[in-house]
C-alpha positions as a Markdown table, in Angstrom:
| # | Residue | x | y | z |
|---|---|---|---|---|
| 1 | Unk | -20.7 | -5.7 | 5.5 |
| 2 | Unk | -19.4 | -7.0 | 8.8 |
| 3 | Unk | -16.6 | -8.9 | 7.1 |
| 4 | Unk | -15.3 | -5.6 | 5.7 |
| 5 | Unk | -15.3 | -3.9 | 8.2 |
| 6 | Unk | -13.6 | -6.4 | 10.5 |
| 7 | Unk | -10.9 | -6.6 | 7.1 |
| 8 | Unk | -10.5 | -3.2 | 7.0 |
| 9 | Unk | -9.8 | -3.2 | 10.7 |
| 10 | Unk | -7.5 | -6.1 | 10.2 |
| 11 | Unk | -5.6 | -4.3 | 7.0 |
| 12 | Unk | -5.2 | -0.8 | 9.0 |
| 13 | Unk | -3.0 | -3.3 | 11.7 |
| 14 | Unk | -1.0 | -4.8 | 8.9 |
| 15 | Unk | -0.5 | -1.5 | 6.9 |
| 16 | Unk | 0.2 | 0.2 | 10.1 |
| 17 | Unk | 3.4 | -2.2 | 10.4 |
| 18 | Unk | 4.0 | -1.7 | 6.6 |
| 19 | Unk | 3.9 | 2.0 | 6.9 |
| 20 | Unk | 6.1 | 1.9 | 9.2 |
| 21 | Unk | 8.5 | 0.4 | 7.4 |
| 22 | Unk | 8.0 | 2.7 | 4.5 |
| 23 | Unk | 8.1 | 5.6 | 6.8 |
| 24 | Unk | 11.4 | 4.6 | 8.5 |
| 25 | Unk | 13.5 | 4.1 | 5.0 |
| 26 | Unk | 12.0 | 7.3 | 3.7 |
| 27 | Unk | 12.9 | 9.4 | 6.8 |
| 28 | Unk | 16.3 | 7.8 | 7.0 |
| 29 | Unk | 17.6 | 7.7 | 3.8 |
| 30 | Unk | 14.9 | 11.5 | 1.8 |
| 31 | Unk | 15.3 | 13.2 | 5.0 |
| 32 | Unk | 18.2 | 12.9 | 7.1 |
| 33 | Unk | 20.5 | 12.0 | 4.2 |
| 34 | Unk | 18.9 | 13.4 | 1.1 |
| 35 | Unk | 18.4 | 11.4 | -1.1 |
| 36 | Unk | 15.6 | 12.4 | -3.7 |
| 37 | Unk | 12.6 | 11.8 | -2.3 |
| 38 | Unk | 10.8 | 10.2 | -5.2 |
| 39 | Unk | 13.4 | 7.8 | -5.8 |
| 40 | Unk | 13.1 | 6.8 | -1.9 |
| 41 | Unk | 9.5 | 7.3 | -2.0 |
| 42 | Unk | 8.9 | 4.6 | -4.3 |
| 43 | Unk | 11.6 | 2.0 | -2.9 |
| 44 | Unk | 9.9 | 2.5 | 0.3 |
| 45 | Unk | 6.6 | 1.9 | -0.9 |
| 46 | Unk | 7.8 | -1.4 | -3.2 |
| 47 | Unk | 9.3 | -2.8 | -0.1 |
| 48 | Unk | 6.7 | -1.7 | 2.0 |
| 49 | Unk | 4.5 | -3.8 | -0.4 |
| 50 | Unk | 5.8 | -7.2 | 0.0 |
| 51 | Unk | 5.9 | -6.7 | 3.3 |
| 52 | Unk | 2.4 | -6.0 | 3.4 |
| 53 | Unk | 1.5 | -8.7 | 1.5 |
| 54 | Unk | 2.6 | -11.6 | 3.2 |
| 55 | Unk | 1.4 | -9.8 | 7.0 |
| 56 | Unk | -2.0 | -10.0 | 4.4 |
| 57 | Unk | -2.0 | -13.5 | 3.4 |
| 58 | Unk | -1.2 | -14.4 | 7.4 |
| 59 | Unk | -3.6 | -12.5 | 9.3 |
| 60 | Unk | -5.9 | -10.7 | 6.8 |
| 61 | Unk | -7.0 | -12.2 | 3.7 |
| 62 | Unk | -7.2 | -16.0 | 2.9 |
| 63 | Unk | -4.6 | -16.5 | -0.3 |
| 64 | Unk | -5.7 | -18.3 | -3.4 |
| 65 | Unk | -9.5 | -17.3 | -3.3 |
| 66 | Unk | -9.3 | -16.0 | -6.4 |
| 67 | Unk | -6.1 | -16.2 | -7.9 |
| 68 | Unk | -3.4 | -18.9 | -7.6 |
| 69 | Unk | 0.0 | -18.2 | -5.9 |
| 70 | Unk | 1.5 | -16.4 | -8.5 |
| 71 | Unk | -1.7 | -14.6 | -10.2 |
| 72 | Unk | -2.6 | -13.7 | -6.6 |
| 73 | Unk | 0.9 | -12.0 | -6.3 |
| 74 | Unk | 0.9 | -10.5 | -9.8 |
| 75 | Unk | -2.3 | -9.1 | -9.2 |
| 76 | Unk | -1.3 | -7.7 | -5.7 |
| 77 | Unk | 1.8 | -6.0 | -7.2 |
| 78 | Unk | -0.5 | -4.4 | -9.9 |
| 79 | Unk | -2.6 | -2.8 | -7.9 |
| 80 | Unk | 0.6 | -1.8 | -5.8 |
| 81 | Unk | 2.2 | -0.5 | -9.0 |
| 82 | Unk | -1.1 | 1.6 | -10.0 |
| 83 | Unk | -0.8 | 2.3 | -6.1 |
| 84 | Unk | 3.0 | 3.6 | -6.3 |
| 85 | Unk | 2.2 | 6.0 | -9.4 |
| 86 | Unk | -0.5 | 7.7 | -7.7 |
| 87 | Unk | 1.5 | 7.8 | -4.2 |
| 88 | Unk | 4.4 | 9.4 | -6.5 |
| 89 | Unk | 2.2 | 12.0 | -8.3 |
| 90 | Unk | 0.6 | 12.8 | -4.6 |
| 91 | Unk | 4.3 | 12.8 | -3.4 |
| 92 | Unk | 5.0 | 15.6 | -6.0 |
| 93 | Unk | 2.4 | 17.1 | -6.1 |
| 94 | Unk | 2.6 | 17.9 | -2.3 |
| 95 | Unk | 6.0 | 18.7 | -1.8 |
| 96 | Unk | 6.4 | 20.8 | -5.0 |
| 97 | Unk | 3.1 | 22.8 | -5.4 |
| 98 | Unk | 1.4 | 22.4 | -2.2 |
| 99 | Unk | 4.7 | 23.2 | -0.6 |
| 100 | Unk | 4.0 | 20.8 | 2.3 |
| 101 | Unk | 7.5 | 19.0 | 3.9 |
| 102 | Unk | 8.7 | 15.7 | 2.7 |
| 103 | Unk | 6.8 | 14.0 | 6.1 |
| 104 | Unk | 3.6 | 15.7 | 5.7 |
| 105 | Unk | 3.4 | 14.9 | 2.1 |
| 106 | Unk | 4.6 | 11.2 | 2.8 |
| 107 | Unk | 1.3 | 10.7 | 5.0 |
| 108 | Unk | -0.8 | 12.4 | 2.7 |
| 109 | Unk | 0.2 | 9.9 | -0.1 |
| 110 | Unk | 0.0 | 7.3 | 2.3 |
| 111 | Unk | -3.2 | 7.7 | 3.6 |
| 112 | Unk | -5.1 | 8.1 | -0.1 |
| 113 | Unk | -3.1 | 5.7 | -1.3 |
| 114 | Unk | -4.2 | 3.2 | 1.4 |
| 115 | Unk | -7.9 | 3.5 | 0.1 |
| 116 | Unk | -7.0 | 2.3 | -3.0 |
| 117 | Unk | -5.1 | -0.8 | -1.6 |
| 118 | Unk | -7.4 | -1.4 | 0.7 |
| 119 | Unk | -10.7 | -1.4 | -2.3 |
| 120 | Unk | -8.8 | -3.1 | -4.3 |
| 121 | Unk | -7.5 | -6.0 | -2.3 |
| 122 | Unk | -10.7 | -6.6 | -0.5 |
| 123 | Unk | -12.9 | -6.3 | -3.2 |
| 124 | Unk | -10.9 | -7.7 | -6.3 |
| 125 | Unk | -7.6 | -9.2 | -5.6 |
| 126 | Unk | -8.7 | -11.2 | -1.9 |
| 127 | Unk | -12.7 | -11.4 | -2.7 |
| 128 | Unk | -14.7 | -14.3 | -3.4 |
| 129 | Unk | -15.5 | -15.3 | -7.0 |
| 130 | Unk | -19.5 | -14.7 | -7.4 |
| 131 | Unk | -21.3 | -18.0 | -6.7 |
| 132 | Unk | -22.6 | -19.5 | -10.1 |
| 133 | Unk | -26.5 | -20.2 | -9.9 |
């Protein structure tokens, strides 16, 4: 239990300096130059991604636990991609029914989309295989 904790800790850091990065292209290029939102939203998020990733691998999570290099990273960018559509339908969802602004619906995807990372990387992609008896 103490392990997530402390990797959860660790992964709020590295996303913090992920999401900033998403947060920055989005504001820049949905906001003060309009372009559509979702289209930005999910660049953002896809480079946000890799970007998370490797601050993972160096300070988070050890890499090849599980998976080798390129499973590892297929698997990371899978449960990104399940991660984007859900930030995207959030994103919508937000902005178009809820009527919340661009920002406020950015940190609301963000922030439910970060427990799904987060459970998924920890306890799936990054976690150790079950010990055989």
């Amino acid at each position: 239990m103490r392990k997530h904790v402390i990797n959860f800790a660790r992964y709020f850091l590295v996303g913090g300096a992920a999401t900033a990065v998403d947060w920055g292209i989005f504001a820049v290029f949905a906001i003060w130059l309009s372009f559509d939102y979702l289209l930005v939203g999910g660049l953002g998020f896809v480079l946000a991604a890799g970007f998370n990733y490797v601050l993972c691998i160096k300070f988070v999570y050890t890499s090849g636990v599980r998976f080798s290099g390129r499973h590892e990273l297929a698997a990371v960018y899978l449960v990104s991609g399940i991660g984007l559509l859900m930030h995207e339908l959030i994103l919508l969802a937000s902005h178009e029914y809820l009527l919340l602004s661009l920002m406020l619906s950015k940190v609301f995807a963000t922030a439910l989309v970060l427990v799904w990372n987060f459970g998924m990387r920890n306890f799936y992609v990054f976690a150790e295989p079950a010990s055989k008896p």
